[in-house]
Residue frames as qw, qx, qy, qz and C-alpha x, y, z in Angstrom:
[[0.825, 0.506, 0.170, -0.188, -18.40, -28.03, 292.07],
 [0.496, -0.368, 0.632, 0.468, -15.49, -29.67, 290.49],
 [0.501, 0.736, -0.349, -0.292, -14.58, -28.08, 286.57],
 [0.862, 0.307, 0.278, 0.293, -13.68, -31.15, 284.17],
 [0.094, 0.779, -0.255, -0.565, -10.66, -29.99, 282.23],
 [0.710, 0.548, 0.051, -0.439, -11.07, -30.24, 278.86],
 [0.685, 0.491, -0.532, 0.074, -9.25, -33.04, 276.95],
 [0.271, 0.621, -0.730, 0.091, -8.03, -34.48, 279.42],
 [0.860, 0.051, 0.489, -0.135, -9.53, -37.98, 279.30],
 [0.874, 0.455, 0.168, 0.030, -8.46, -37.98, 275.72],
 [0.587, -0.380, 0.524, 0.487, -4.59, -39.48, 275.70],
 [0.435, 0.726, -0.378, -0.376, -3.06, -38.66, 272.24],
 [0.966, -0.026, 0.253, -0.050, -2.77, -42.06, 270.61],
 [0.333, -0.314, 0.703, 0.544, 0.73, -43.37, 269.08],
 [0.424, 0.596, -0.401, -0.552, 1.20, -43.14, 265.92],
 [0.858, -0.115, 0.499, -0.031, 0.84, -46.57, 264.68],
 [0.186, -0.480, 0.469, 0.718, 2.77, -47.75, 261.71],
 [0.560, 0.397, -0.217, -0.694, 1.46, -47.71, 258.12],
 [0.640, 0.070, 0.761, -0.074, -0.05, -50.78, 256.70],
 [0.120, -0.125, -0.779, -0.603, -0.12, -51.88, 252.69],
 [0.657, 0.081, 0.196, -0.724, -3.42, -51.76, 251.57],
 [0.202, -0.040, 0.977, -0.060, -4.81, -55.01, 251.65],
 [0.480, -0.078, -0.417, -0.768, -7.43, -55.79, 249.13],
 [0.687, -0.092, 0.388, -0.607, -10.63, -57.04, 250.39],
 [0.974, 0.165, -0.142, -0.062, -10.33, -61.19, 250.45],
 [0.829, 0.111, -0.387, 0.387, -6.79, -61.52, 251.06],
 [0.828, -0.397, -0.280, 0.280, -4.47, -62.13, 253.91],
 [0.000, -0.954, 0.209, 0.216, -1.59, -59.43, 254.86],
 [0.611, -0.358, 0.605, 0.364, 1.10, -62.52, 254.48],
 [0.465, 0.620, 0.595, 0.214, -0.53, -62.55, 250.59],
 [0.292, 0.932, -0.093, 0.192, 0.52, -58.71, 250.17],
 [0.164, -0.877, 0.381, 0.242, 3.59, -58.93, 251.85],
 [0.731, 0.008, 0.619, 0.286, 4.78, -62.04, 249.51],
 [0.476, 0.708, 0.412, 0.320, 3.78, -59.71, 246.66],
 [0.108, -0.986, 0.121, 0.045, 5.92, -56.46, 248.26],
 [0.589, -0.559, 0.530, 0.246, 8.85, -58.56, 248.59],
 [0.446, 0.654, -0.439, -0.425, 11.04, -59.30, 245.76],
 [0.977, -0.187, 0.078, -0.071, 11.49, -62.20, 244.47],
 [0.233, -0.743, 0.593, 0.205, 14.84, -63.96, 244.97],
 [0.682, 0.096, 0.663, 0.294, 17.16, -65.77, 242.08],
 [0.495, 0.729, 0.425, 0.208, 15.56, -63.87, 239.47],
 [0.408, -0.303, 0.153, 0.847, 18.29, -61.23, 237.64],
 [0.075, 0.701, 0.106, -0.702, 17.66, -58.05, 237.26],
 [0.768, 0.522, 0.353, 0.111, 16.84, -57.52, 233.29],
 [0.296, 0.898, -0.324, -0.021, 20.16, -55.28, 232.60],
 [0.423, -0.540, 0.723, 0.084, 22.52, -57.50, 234.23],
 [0.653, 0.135, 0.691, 0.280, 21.61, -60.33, 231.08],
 [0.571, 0.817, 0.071, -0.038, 21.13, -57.81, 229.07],
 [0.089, -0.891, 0.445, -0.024, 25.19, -57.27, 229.53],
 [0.601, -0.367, 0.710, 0.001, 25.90, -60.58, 229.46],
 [0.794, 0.269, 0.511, 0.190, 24.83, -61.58, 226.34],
 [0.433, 0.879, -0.173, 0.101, 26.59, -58.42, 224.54],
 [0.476, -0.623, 0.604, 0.143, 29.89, -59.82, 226.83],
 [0.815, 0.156, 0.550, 0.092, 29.16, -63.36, 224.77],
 [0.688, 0.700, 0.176, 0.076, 28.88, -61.89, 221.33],
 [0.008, -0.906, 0.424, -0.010, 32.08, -59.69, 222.00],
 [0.617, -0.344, 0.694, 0.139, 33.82, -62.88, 222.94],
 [0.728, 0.370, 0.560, 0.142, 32.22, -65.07, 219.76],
 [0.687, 0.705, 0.023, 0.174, 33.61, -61.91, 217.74],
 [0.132, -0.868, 0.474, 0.064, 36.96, -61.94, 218.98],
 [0.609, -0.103, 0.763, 0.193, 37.71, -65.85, 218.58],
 [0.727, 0.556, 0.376, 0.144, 36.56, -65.42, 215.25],
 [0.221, 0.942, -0.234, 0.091, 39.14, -62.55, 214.79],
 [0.263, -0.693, 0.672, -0.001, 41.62, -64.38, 216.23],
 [0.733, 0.166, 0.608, 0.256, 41.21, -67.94, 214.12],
 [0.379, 0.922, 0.067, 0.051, 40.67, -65.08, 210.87],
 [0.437, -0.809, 0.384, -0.084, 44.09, -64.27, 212.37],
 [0.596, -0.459, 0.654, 0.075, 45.73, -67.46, 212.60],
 [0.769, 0.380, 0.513, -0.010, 44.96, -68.73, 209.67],
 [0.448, 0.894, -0.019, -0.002, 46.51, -65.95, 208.08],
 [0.256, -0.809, 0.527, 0.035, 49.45, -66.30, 209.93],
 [0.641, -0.069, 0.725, 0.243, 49.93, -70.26, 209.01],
 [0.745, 0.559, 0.341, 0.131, 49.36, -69.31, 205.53],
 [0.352, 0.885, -0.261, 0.159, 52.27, -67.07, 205.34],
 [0.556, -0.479, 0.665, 0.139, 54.48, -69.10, 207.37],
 [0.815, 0.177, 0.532, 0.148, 53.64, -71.74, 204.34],
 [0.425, 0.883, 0.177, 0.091, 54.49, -69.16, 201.70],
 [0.110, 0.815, -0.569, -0.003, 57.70, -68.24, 202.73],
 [0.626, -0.279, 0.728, 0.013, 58.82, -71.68, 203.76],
 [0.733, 0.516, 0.389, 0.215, 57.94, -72.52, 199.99],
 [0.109, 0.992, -0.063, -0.004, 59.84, -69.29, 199.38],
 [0.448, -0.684, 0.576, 0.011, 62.60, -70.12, 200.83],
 [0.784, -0.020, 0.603, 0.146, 62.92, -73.73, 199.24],
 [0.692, 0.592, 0.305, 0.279, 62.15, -72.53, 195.76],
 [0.163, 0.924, -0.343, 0.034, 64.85, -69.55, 196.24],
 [0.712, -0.474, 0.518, -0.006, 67.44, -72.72, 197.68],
 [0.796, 0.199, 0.487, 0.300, 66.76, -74.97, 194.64],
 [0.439, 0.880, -0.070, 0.167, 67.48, -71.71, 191.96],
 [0.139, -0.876, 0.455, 0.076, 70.30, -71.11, 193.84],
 [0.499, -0.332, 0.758, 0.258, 72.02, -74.67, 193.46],
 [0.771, 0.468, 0.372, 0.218, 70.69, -75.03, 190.09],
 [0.330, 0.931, -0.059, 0.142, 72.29, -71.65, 189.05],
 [0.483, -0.638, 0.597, 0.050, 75.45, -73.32, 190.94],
 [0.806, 0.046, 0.581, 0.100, 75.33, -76.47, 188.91],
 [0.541, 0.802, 0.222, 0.127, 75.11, -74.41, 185.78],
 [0.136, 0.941, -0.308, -0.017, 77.83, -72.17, 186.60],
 [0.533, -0.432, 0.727, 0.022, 80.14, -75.20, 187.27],
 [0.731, 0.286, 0.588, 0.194, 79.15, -77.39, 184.54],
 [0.466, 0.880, -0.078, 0.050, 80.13, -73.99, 181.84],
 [0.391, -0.795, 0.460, 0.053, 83.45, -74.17, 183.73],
 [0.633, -0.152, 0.753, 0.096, 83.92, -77.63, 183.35],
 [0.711, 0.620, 0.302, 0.140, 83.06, -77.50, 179.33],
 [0.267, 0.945, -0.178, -0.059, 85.22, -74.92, 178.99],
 [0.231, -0.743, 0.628, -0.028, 88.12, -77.10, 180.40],
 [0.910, 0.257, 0.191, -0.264, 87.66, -80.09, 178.24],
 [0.760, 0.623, -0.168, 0.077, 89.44, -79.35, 175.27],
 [0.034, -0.785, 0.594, -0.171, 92.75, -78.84, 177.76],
 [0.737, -0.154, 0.624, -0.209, 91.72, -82.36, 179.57],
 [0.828, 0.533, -0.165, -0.059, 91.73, -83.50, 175.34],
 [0.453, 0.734, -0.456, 0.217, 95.47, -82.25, 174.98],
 [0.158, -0.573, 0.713, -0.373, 96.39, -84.15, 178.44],
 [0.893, 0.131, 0.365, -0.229, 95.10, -87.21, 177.47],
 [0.691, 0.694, -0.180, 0.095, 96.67, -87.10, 173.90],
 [0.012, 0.754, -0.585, 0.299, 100.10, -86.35, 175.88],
 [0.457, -0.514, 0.684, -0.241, 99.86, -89.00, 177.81],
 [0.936, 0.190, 0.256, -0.149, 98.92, -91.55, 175.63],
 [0.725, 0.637, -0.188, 0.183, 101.88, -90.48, 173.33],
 [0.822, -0.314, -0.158, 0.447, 104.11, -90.62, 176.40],
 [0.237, 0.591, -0.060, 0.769, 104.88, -86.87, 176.74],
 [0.413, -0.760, 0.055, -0.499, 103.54, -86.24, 180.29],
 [0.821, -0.122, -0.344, 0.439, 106.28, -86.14, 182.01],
 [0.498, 0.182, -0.248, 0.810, 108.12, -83.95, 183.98],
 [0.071, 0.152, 0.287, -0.943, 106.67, -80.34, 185.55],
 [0.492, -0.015, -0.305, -0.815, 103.48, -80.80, 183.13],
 [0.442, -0.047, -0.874, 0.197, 103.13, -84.12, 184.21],
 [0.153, -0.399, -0.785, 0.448, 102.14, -82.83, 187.71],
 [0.232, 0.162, 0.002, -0.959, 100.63, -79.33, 186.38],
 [0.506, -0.021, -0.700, -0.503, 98.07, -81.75, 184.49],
 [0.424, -0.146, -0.883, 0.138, 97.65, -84.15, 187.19],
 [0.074, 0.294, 0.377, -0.875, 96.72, -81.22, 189.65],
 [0.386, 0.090, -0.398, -0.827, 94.30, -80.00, 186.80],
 [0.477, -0.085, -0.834, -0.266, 92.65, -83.31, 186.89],
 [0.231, -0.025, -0.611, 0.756, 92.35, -83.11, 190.72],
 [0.156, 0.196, 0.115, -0.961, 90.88, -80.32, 190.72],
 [0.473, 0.090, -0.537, -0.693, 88.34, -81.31, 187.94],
 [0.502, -0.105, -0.858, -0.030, 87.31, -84.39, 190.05],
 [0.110, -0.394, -0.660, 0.630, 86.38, -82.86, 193.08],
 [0.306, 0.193, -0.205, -0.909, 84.48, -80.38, 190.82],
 [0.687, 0.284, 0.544, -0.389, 82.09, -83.73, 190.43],
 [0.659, 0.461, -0.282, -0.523, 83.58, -84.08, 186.96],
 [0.615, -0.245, 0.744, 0.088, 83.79, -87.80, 186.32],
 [0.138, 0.482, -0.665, -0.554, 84.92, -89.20, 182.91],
 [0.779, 0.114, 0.593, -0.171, 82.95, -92.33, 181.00],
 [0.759, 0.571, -0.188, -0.251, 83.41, -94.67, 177.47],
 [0.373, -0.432, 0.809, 0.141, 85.40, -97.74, 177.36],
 [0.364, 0.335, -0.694, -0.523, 85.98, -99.94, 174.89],
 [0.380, 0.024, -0.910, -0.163, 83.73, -103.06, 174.25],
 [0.165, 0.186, 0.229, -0.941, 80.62, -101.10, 175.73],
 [0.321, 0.552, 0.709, 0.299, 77.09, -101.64, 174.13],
 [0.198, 0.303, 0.187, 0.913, 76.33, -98.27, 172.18],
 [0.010, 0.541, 0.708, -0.454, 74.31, -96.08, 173.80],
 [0.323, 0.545, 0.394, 0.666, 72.59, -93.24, 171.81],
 [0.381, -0.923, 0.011, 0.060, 72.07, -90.75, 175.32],
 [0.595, -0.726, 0.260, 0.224, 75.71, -91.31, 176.14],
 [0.459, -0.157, 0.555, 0.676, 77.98, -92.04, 172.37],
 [0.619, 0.711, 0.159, -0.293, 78.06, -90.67, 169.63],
 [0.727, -0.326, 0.466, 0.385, 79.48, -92.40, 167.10],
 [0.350, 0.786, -0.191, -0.472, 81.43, -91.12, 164.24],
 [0.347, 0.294, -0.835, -0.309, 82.89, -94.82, 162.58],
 [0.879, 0.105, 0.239, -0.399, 80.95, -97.65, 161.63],
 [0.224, 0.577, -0.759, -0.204, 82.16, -100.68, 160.87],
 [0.945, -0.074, -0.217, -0.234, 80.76, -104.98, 160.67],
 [0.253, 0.375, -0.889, 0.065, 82.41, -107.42, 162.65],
 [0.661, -0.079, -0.746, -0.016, 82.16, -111.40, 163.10],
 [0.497, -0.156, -0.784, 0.337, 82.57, -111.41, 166.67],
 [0.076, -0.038, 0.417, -0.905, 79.81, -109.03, 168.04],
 [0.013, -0.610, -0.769, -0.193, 76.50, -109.81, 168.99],
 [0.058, 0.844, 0.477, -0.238, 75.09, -106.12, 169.23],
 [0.361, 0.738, -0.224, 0.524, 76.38, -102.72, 168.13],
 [0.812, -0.306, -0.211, 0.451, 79.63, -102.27, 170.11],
 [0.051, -0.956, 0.282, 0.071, 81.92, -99.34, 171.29],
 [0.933, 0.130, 0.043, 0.334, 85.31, -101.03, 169.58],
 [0.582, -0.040, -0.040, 0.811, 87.11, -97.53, 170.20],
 [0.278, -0.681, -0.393, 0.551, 87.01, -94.39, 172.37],
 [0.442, 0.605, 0.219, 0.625, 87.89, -91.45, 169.79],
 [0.279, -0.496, 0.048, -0.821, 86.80, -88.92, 172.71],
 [0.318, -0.165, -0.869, 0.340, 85.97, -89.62, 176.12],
 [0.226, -0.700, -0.335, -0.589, 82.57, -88.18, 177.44],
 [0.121, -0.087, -0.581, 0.800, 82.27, -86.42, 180.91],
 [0.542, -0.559, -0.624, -0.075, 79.49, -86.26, 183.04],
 [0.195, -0.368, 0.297, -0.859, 78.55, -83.45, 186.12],
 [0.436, -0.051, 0.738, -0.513, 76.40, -85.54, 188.46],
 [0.643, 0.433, 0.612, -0.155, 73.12, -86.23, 186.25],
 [0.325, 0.858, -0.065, -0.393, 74.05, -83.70, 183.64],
 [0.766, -0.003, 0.424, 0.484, 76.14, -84.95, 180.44],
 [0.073, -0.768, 0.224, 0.596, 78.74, -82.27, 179.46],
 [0.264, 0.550, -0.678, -0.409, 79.86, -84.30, 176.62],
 [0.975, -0.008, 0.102, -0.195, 79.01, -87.27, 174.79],
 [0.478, -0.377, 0.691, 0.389, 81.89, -90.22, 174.19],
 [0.303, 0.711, -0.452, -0.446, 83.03, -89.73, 170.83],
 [0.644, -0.276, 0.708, -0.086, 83.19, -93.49, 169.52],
 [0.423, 0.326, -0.692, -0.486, 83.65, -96.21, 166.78],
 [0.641, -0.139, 0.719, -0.229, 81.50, -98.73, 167.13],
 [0.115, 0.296, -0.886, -0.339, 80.80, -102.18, 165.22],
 [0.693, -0.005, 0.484, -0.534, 77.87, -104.27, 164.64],
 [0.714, -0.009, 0.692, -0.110, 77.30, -107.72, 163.67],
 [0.206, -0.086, 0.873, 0.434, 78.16, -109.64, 160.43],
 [0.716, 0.281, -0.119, -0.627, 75.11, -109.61, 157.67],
 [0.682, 0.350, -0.549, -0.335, 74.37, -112.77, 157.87],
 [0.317, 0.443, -0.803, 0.242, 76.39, -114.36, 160.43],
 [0.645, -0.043, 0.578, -0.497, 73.41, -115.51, 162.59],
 [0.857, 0.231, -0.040, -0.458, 72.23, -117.37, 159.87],
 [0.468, 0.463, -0.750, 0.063, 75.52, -118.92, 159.41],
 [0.285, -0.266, 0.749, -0.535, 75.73, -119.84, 162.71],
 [0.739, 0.044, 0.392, -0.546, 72.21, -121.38, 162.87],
 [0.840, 0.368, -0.339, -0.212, 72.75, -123.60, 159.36],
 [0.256, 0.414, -0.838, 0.248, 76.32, -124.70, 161.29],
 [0.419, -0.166, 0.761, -0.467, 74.20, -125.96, 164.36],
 [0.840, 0.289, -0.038, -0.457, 71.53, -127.28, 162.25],
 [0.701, 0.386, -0.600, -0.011, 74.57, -129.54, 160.29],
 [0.093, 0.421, -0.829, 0.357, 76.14, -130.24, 163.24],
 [0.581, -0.045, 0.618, -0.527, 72.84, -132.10, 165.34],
 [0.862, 0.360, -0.193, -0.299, 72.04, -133.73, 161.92],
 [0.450, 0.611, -0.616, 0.214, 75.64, -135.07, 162.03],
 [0.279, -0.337, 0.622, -0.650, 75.09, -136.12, 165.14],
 [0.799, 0.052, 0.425, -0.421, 71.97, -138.23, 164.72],
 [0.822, 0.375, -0.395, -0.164, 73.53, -140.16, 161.60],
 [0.061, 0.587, -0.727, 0.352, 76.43, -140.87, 163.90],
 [0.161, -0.281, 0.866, -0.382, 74.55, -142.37, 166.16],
 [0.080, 0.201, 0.939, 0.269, 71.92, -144.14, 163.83],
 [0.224, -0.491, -0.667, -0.514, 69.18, -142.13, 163.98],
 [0.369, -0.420, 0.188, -0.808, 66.99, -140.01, 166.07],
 [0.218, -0.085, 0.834, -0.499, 65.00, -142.59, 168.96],
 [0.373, -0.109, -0.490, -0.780, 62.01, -144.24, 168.01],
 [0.539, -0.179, 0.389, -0.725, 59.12, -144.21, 170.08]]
């Protein structure tokens, strides 16, 4: 009598591998489309990082125009600085040059006087002349000649007097010459001036008047139309 031994028809089956559970109605291709991730789609921290990258950016360009803006206003600020410390300085140049130059008038008077009276001559002569020099390249420049129309900015006159043969008021003598610093007038010209005849227009006009009358008897009469 032949003994069966036990179990051994029954083979131990492979393990097989796990399947998803598939719900009842659909397909396995239908769960594994739904196991699988999808692709393209970023992860929700990675944009969350990106848009705090952005704002960091959007507030640095604004810190840097904030920035610049400051920087081109103080460039303008000293560059205005700079001009208005330029012009003080040559006005407070002009000024200190034009007190000089007053102060050295009254000498330029007494070497004028000399020479008109025929005294500058010799060693003073050229001490003077130097003086002058000097005074000219200093920008001083002399003005007032005779037979001048008065000016009231630039004479001032201290004789008055009528004559026949001016038609406006006239400088008729210098008394003082004025001097001048570029725009600036150190001194006015000291002058005598002269103005017209009471009257002598009218004279004038009554003389032409006789004279064209004189004229048309001469020659019989005006035309007649």
């Amino acid at each position: 009598m032949t003994e069966e031994t036990p179990g051994f028809d029954e083979q131990p089956q492979a393990a097989s591998p796990q399947q998803p559970d598939v719900p009842s109605g659909a397909t396995p291709d239908d769960a594994e489309s739904k196991a699988a991730p999808q692709e393209g789609a970023a992860p929700t921290g990675d944009a969350g990082a990106q848009a705090a990258l952005v704002a960091q950016l959007d507030q640095v360009r604004t810190a840097l125009g904030e920035r610049t803006a400051d920087l081109q206003r103080l460039q303008a600020e000293y560059q205005n600085y700079r001009r208005r410390v330029e012009r003080d300085r040559i006005t407070v140049r002009e000024i200190a040059i034009a007190n000089l130059l007053t102060e050295l008038l009254p000498v330029l008077d007494d070497i004028g006087r000399a020479r008109d009276h025929g005294e500058l001559v010799g060693g003073f002569k050229s001490v003077a002349e130097s003086l002058e020099t000097v005074a000219a390249k200093m920008g001083l420049q002399q003005f007032g000649k005779e037979g001048e129309p008065f000016d009231p900015t630039i004479h001032e006159a201290l004789m008055h007097s009528y004559a026949p043969d001016v038609t406006e008021t006239t400088c008729v003598a210098i008394l003082q010459p004025g001097y001048r610093f570029g725009e600036r007038t150190i001194r006015p010209a000291r002058v005598a001036v002269a103005e017209p005849q009471p009257g002598a227009q009218t004279v004038k006009a009554d003389s032409s008047d006789s004279a064209e009358t004189a004229d048309d008897k001469e020659s019989g009469g005006p035309d007649e139309g």
